[in-house]
C-alpha positions as CSV (number, residue, x, y, z in Angstrom):
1,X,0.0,0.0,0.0
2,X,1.4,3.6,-0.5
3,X,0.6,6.8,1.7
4,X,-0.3,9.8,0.2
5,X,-0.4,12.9,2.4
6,X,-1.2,16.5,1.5
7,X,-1.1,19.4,3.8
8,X,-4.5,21.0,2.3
9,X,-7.6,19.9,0.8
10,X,-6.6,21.3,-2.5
11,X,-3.6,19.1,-2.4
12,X,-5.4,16.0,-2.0
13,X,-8.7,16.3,-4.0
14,X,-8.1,15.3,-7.3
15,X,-6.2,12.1,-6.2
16,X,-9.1,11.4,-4.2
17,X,-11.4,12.4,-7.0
18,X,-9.6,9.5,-9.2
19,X,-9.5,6.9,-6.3
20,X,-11.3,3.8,-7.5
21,X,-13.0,1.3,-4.5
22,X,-12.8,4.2,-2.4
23,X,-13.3,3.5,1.3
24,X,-13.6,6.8,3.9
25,X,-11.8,6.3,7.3
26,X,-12.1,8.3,10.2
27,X,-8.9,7.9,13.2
28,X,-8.5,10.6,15.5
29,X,-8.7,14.3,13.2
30,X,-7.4,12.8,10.2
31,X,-9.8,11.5,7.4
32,X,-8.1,9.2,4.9
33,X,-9.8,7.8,1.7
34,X,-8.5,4.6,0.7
35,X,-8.8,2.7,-2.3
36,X,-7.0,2.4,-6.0
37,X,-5.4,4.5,-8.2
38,X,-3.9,3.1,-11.6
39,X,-4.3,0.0,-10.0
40,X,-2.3,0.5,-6.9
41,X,-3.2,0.0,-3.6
42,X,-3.5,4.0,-1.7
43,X,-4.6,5.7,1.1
44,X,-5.2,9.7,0.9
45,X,-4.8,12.0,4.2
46,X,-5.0,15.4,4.2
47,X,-2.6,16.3,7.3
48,X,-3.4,20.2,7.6
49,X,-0.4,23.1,7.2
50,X,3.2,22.4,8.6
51,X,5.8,20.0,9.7
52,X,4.2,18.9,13.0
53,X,0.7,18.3,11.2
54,X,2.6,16.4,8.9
55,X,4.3,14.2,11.3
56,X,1.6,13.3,13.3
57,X,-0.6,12.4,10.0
58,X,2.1,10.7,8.8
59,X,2.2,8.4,12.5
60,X,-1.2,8.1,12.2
61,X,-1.1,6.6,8.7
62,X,1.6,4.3,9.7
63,X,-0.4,3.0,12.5
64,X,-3.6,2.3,10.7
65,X,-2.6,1.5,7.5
66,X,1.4,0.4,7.3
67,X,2.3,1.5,4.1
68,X,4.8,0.4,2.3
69,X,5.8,4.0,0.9
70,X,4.7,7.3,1.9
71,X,4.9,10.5,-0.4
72,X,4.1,13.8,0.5
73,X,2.0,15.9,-2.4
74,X,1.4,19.3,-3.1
75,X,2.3,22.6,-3.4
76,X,5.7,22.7,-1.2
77,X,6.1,26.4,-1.7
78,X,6.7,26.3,-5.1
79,X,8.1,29.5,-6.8
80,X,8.1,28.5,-10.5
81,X,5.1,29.6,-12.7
82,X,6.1,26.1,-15.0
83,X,5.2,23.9,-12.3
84,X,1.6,22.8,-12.5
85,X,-1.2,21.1,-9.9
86,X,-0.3,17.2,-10.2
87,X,3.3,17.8,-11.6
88,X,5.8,15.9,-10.5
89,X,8.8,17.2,-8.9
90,X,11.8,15.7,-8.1
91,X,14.6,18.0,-5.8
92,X,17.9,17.4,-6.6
93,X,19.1,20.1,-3.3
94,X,16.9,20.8,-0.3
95,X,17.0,23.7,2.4
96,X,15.5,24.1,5.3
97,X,13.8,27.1,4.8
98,X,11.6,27.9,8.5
99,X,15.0,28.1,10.6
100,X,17.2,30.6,10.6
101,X,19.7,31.0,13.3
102,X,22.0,33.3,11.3
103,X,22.3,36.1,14.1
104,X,24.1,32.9,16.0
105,X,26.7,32.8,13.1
106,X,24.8,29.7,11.4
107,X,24.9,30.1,7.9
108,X,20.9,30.0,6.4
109,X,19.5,26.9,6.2
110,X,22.3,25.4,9.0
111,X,20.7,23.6,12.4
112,X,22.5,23.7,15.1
113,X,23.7,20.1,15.7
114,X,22.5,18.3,12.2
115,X,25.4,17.2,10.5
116,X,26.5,18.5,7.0
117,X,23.7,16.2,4.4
């Protein structure tokens, strides 16, 4: 089975639009929809805005449902005007964008205490 999580509705309602066998599942404040898409086992979540939504929707998942894969959809702040609802990004470099602890002589991006990636 793979997870799909999306942080707002408007993340997550086309896939669950196209979900085939579709099955609605209330646990806790999450609502997944599970079912098929192209043929493949899924289960939709929509986790609400930010990283600790995301985390615990993401336990949640894993607890119920045990997927195999999890992938995260959406928007992701996207700046370019080319990339499109449903496109498929891949990242190739990643920042951490809601820390900055440059005034501590961290360079942007940097967490105290994560190694270099």
């Amino acid at each position: 089975m793979i997870g799909i999580i999306g942080a707002m509705e408007e993340e997550v309602a086309k896939l669950q639009e196209l979900c085939e066998d579709r099955e609605e599942i209330q646990k806790g404040p999450y609502f997944f929809v599970k079912g098929k898409l192209s043929g493949k086992e899924v289960v939709l979540c929509k986790a609400g805005i930010g990283k600790v939504n995301a985390a615990a929707c993401t336990q949640a998942l894993i607890d119920r449902f045990q997927p195999s894969y999890i992938f995260n959809t959406g928007i992701a702040g996207a700046i370019s005007p080319e990339v499109h609802i449903l496109d498929l990004v891949i990242s190739k470099d990643a920042v951490q964008y809601d820390v900055d602890v440059t005034r501590f002589d961290y360079p942007l991006g940097k967490v105290p205490g994560d190694k270099k990636v």
